[in-house]
C-alpha positions as CSV (number, residue, x, y, z in Angstrom):
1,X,16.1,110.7,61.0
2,X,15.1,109.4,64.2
3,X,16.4,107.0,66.7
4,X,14.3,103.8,67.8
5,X,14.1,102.6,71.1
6,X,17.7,100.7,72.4
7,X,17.8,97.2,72.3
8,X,19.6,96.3,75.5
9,X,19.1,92.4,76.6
10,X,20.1,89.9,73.4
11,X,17.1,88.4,72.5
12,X,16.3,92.6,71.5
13,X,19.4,92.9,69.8
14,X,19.5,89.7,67.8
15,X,15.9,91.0,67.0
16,X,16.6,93.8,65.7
17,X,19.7,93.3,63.7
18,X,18.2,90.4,61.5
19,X,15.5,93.1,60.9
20,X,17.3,96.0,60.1
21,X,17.7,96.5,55.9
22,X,21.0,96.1,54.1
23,X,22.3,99.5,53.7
24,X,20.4,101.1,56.8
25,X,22.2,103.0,59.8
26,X,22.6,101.2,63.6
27,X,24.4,103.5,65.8
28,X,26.0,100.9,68.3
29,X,27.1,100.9,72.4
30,X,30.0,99.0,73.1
31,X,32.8,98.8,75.2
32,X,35.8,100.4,73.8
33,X,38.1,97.4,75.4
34,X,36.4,95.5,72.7
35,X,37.0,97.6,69.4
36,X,39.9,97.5,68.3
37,X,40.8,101.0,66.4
38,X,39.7,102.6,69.8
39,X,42.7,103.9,71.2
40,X,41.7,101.7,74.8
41,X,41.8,99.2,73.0
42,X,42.7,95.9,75.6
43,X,44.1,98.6,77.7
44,X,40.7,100.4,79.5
45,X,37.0,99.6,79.8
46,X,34.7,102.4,79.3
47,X,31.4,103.5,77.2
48,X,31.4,104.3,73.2
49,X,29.5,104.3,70.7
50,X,30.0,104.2,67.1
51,X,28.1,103.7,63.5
52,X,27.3,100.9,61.6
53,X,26.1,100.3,58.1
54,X,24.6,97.0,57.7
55,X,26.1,95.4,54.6
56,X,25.7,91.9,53.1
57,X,29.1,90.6,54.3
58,X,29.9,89.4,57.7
59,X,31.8,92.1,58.1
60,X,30.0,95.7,59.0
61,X,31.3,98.5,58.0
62,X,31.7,101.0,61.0
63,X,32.5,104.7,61.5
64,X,33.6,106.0,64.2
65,X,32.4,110.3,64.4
66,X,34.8,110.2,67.7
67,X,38.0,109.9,66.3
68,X,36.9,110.4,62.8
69,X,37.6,106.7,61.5
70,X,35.9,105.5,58.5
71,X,35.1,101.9,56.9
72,X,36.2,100.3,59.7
73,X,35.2,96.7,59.6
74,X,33.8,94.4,62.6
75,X,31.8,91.0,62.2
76,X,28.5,91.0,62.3
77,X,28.1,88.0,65.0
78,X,30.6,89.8,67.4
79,X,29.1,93.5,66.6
80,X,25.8,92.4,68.3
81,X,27.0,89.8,70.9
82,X,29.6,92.6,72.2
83,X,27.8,95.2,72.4
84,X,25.5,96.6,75.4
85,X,22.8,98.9,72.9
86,X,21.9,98.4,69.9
87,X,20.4,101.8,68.5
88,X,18.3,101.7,65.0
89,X,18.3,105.0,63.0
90,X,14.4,104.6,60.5
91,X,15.0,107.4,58.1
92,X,12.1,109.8,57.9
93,X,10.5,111.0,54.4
94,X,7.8,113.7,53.8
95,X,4.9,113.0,51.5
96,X,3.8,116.9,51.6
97,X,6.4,118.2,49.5
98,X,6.9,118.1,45.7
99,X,8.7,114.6,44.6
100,X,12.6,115.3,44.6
101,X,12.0,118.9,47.0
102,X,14.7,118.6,50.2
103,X,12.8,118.5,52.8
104,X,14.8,116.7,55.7
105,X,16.6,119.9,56.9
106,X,12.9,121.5,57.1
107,X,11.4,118.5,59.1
108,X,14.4,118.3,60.9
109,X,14.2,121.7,62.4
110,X,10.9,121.3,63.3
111,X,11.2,118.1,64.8
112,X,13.8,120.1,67.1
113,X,11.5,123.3,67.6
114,X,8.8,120.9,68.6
115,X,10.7,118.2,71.0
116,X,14.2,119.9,72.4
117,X,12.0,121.3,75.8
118,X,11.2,118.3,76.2
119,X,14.1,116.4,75.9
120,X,15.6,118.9,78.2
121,X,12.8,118.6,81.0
122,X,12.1,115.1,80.8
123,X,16.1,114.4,81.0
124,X,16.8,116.4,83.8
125,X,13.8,114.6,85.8
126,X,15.4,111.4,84.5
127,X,19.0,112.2,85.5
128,X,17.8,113.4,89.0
129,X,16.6,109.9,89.7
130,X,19.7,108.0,88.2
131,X,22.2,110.4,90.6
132,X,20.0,109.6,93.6
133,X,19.7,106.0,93.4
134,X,23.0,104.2,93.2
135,X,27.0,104.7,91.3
136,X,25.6,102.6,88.9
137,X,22.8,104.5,87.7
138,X,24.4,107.7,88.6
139,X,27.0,107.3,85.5
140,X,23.7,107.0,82.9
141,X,23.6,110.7,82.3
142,X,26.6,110.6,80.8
143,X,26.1,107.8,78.5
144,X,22.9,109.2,77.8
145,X,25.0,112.4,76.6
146,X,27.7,110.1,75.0
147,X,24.6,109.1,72.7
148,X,23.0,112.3,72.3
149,X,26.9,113.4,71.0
150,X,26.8,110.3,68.2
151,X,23.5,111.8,67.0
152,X,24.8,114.9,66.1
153,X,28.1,113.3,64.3
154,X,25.7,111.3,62.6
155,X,23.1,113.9,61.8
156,X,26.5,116.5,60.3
157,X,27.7,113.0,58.0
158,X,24.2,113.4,57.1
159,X,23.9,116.6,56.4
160,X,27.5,116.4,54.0
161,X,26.6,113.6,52.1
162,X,23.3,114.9,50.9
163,X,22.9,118.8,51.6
164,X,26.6,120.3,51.2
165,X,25.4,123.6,50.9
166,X,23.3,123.4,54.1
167,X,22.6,126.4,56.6
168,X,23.2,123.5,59.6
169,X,26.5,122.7,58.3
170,X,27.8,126.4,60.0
171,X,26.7,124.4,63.1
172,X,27.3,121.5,63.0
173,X,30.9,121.6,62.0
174,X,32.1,124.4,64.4
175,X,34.7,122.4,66.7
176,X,33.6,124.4,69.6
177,X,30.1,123.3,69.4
178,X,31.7,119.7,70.2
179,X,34.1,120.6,72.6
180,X,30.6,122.1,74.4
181,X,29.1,118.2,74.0
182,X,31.9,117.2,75.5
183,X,32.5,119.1,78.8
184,X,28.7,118.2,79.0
185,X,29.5,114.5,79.0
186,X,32.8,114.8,81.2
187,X,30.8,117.0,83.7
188,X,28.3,114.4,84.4
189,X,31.2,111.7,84.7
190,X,32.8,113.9,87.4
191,X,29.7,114.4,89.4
192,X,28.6,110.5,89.3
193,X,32.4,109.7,89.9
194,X,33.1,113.0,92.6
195,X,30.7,111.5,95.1
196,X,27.6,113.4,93.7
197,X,29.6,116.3,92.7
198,X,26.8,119.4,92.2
199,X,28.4,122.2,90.7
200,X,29.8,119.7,87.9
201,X,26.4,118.7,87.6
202,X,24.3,121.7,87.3
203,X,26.9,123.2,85.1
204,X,26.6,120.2,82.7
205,X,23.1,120.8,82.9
206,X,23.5,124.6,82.3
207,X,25.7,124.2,79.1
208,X,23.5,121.5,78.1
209,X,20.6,123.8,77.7
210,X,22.7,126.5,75.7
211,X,23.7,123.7,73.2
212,X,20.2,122.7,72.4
213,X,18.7,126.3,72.1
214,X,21.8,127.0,69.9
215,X,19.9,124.4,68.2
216,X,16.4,125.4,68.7
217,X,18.0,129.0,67.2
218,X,19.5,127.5,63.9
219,X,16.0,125.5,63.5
220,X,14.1,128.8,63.6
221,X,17.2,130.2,61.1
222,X,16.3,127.3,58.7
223,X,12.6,127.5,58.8
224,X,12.5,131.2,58.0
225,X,15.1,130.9,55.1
């Protein structure tokens, strides 16, 4: 899978949304004042994001990787209007394998192999800039994070629904692996919030980069079984 650009203003979201296909994936930003099985729900403002399953009826079906909620439903009109990204997932096939051969976990891992230094470089350079510039900005990093997180929930529901008997799964459903994601986001929260705090901030960074060459490991691990 792979996730499409954001669609930020509303003319990109209404786009978007009355171009995605019934049945396809949009992993969506929104304030969690505004959904209401979030537990701040008309109590506290602050960034979430959860998954959406476009559907005929005007009310989506949503699950929330977070707190582990399923089929929650939200209406369609409201889901786009309330929220502040809109994040396509396009579904990626291979044409160089045998018809009905698995290949996703294979692509997958090389897809990480391939692009996780990069990620990692061009998101530090990026991060740099959003800390230096204003409180505003400095808080991106850890939405960026927040999203990063919803991939991999998304990625593991993936990965159980289609390849139970996958090598990722030993990953990607280890507890402590998202409790890493975690202290990852909250460490860049405390250094925008902590008046630029470093240490939180080049520790985030540092666990950061152990997450995604745990990552870069398991890919390897996949490729050569």
């Amino acid at each position: 899978m792979k996730l499409k650009q954001p669609c930020v203003s509303q003319k990109e979201k209404d786009s978007e949304w009355s171009n995605t296909i019934n049945g396809k994936f949009v992993i969506i930003g929104m304030d969690a004042f505004l959904i209401p099985w979030n537990p701040l729900y008309q109590i506290q403002h602050g960034p979430h994001y959860f998954i959406t399953k476009k559907t005929l009826s005007d009310q989506q079906l949503c699950f929330d990787p977070t707190y582990g909620f399923h089929n929650k439903k939200y209406p369609s009109k409201s889901l786009v209007s309330n929220s502040y990204a809109l994040i396509p997932v396009k579904m990626k096939t291979s044409e160089k394998y045998p018809p009905g051969y698995k290949s996703a976990p294979f692509d997958q891992a090389k897809e990480v192999i391939k692009n996780h230094p990069k990620t990692l470089n061009n998101f530090r350079m990026q991060a740099d800039i959003w800390v230096s510039e204003n409180e505003e900005t400095a808080l991106l990093p850890a939405k960026f994070t927040d999203a990063l997180l919803t991939g991999r929930y998304l990625y593991r529901h993936f990965l159980e629904k289609k390849y139970i008997n996958s090598h990722a799964l030993s990953l990607f459903q280890d507890k402590e692996y998202y409790r890493k994601w975690i202290a990852v986001k909250n460490g860049f929260y405390k250094a925008a919030l902590d008046q630029r705090n470093n240490i939180a901030y080049s520790e985030a960074f540092s666990i950061l980069e152990s997450l995604l060459k745990q990552e870069m490991t398991l890919a390897e691990q996949i490729l050569c079984k």
